[in-house]
C-alpha positions in Angstrom: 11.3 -42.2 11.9 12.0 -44.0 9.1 15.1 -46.9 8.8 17.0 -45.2 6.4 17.1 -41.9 8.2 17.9 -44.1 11.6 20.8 -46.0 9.7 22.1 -42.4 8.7 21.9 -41.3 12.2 24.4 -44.2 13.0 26.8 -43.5 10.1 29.2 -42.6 12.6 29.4 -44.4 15.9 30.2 -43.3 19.2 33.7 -44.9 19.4 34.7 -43.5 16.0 34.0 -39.9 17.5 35.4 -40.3 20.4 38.3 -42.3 18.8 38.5 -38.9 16.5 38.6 -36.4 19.2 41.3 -38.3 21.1 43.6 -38.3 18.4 42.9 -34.4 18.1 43.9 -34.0 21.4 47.1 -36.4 21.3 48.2 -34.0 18.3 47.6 -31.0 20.5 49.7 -32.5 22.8 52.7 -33.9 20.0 52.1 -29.9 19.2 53.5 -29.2 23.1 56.5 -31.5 22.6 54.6 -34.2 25.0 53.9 -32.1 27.4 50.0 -31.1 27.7 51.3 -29.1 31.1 52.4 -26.7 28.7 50.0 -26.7 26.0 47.6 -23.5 26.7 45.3 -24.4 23.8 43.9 -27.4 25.7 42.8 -25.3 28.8 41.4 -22.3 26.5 37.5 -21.4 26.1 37.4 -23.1 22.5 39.9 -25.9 23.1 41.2 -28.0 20.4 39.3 -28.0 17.3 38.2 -30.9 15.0 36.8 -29.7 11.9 33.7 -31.6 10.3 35.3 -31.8 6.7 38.2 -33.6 8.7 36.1 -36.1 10.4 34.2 -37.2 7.4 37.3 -37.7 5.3 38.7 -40.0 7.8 35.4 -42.0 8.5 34.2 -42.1 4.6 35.7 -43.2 1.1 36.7 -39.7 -1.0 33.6 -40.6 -3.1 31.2 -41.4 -1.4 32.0 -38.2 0.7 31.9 -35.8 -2.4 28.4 -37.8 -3.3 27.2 -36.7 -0.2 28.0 -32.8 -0.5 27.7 -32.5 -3.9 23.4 -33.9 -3.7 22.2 -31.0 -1.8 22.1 -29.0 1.2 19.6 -31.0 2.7 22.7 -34.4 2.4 25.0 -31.7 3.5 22.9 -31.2 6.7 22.2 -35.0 7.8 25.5 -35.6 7.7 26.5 -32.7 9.8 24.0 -33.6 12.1 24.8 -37.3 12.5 28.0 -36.1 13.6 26.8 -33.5 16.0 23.9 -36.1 17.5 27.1 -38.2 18.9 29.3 -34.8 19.8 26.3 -34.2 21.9 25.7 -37.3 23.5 29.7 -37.4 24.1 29.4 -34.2 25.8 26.9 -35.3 28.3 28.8 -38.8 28.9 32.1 -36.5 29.7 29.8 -34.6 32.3 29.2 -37.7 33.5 32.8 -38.9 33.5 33.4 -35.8 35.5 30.8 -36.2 38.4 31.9 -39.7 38.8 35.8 -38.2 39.3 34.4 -35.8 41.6 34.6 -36.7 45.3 32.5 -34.5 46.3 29.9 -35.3 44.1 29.8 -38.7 44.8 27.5 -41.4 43.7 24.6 -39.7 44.6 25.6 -36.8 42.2 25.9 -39.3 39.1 22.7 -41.3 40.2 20.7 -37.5 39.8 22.7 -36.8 36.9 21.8 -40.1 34.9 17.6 -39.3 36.5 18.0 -35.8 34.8 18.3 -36.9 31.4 15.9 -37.9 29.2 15.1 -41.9 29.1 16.2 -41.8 25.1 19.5 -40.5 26.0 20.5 -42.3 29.2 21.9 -45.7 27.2 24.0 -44.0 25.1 25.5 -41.4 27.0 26.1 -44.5 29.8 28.2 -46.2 26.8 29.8 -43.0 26.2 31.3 -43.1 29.5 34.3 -45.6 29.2 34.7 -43.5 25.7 35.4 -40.1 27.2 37.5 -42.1 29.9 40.3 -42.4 27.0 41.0 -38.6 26.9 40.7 -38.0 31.0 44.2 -37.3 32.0 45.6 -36.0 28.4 44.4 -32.4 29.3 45.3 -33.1 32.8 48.8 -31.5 34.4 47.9 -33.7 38.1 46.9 -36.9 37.3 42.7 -37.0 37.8 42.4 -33.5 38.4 40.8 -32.1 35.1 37.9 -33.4 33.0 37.4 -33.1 29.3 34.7 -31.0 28.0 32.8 -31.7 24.9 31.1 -29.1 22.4 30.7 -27.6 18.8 30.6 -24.9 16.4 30.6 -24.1 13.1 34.2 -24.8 13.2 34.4 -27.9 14.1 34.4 -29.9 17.0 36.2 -28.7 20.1 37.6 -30.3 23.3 39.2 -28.7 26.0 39.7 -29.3 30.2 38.7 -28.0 33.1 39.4 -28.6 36.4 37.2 -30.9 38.8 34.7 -28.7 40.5 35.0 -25.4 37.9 32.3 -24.7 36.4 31.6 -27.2 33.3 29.6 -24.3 30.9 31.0 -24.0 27.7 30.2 -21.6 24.5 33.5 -21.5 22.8 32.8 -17.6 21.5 30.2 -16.3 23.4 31.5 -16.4 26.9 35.1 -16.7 28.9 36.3 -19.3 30.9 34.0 -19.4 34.3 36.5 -20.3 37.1 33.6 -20.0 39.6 33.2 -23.4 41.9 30.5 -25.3 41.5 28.9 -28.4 43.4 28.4 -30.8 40.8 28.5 -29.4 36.8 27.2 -25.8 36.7 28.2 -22.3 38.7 24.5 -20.6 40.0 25.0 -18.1 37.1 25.3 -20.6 34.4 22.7 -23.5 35.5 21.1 -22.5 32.4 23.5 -24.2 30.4 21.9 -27.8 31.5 19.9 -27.8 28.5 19.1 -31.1 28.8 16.6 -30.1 31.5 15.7 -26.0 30.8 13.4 -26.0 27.8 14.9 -22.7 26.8 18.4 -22.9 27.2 20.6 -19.6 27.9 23.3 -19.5 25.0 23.8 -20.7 21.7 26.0 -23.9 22.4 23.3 -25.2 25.1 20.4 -24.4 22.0 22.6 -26.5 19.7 23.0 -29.4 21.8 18.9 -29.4 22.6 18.4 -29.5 18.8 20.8 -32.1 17.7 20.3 -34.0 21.2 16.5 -35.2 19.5 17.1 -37.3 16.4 13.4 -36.2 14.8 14.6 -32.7 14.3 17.0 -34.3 11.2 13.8 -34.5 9.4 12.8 -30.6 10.7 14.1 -28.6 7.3 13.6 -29.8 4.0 15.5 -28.7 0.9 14.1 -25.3 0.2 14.2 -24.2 3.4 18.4 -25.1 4.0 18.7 -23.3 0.5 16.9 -20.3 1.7 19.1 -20.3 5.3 22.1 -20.1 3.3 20.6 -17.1 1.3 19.7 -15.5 4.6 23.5 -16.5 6.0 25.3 -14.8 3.3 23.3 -11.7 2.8 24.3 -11.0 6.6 27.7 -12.3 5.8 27.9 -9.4 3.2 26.4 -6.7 5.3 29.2 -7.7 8.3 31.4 -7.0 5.1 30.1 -3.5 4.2 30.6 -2.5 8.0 33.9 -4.4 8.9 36.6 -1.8 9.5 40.3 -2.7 9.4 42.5 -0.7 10.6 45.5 1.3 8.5 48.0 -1.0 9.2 45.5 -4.3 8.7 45.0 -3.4 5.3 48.5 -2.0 4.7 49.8 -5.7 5.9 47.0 -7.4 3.1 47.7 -5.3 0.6 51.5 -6.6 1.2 50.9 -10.2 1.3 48.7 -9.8 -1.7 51.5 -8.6 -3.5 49.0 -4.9 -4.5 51.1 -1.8 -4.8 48.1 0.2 -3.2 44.5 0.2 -2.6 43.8 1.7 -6.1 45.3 -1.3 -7.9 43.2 -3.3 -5.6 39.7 -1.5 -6.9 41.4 -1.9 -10.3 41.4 -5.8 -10.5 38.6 -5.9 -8.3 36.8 -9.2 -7.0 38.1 -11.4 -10.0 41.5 -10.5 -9.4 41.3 -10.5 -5.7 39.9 -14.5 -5.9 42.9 -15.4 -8.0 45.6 -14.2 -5.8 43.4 -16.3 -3.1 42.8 -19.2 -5.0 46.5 -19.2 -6.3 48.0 -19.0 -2.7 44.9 -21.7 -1.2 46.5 -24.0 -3.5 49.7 -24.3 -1.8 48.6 -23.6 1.9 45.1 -25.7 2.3 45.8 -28.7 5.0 44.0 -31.0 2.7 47.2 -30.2 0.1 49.8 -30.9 3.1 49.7 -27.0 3.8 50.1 -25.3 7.4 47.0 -24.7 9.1 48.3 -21.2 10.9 49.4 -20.2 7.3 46.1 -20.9 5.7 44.3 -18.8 8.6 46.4 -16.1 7.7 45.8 -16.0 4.0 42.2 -16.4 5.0 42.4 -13.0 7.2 44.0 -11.1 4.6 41.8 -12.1 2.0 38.6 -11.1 4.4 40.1 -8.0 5.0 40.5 -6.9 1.0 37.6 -8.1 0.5 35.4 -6.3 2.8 37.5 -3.2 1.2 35.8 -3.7 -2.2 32.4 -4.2 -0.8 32.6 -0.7 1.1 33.8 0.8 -2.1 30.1 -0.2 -3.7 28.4 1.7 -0.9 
């Protein structure tokens, strides 16, 4: 690989990450009054979330940001993956955090832990360590009971706790909580979710951190092909449209918040008019213009489920 490319792979260093994430999580907690015993979110599946746009704002000057995402999708792409290569290697050091907590486990369990990884990850993920170390005991209600986890989606980052000896897999949306024991990081049924050593991991979140875990697969996709997986992404994206069905009163309680006297002045203004109440409302409620994030969410929602009205209407 190439210098630049490794200088754009250290763009963002471990510390900043983790310096990111642990600020996430101390807002979380300001969120529960100081109190992370009673902050639900922390404990959930999906955890707290740090969204990508976030991170680079914070870690980059506004223009050299916008220089980035405005050059292509392939810019677009590095930088998301410089900053999922160190969510990755942050995820393994807080598995490793956790089997050093563990009594149980032991010495001998972080000594086969650190021999399981691959020799280009080991360095990092040992200076990761002391990182992760910073958010123990934010998530945790007893003192050195609970251990951070460590993942990502297209959402953002997320970190969340469990407790010492649950099973550690994690894939925020396509699995529950497992509240199964387990002897050092995985349950039997989810020992597929050490990706690290199964060369065919068993869910999505696992497949993501193989990929982003190697730093030659930055240089896997060029240009063309990124454009053509965001043709491919929204043409699905508009066929989940065409079969979303909302119920009577989801499309009664958009068509309120919209401000449309009925459905048939919705298929009047159509798409055009449907973006400008959008636009017009996004303006006011964005976070990035000092707007509520729940608020924004639900003018998101409402818009999705209008809009998926007028493409059923083309069918």
């Amino acid at each position: 690989m190439n210098e630049p490319l490794e200088a754009l792979l250290d763009l963002f260093d471990l510390v900043e990450v983790a310096t990111a994430l642990k600020e996430r999580v101390f807002e979380e907690a300001a969120i529960a009054l100081g109190d992370t015993s009673v902050s639900p979110v922390l404990f959930s599946q999906a955890g707290c979330i740090l969204r990508e746009h976030d991170f680079f704002k914070r870690s980059m000057v506004d223009e050299e940001l916008q220089t980035w995402l405005r050059t292509g999708y392939r810019n677009t792409f590095w930088l998301a993956f410089a900053f999922r290569h160190k969510l990755t290697l942050l995820a393994l050091s807080a598995h490793l955090a956790a089997l050093a907590r563990l009594a149980s486990g032991g010495s001998g369990g972080v000594e086969r832990f650190e021999a399981s990884l691959p020799e280009a990850l080991r360095e990092e993920v040992a200076q990761g360590q002391p990182l992760v170390h910073a958010l123990l005991g934010q998530g945790a209600r007893d003192g050195d009971r609970f251990a951070p986890l460590i993942g990502f989606s297209a959402l953002g980052a997320h970190v969340c706790f469990r407790r010492l000896g649950q099973c550690r897999a994690l894939d925020p949306f396509e699995m529950a909580i497992c509240e199964k024991p387990a002897d050092d990081l995985f349950c039997a049924q989810h020992d597929g979710h050490r990706w690290w050593v199964h060369p065919e991991p068993s869910s999505t979140l696992p497949k993501m951190f193989l990929f982003y875990a190697h730093r030659q697969n930055v240089l896997k996709y060029d240009e063309e092909q990124l454009r053509e997986m965001v043709r491919r992404f929204w043409r699905r994206y508009r066929v989940t449209l065409r079969s979303r069905q909302s119920s009577p009163r989801e499309l009664a309680g958009a068509l309120s918040y919209f401000q449309y006297s009925d459905v048939d002045a919705v298929r009047l203004g159509g798409q055009r008019e449907l973006r400008h109440r959008y636009y017009d409302r996004a303006k006011a409620l964005h976070p990035d213009a000092g707007g509520d994030e729940g608020s924004f969410v639900e003018l998101k929602d409402h818009y999705e489920i209008l809009r998926a009205f007028l493409f059923q209407q083309k069918k």
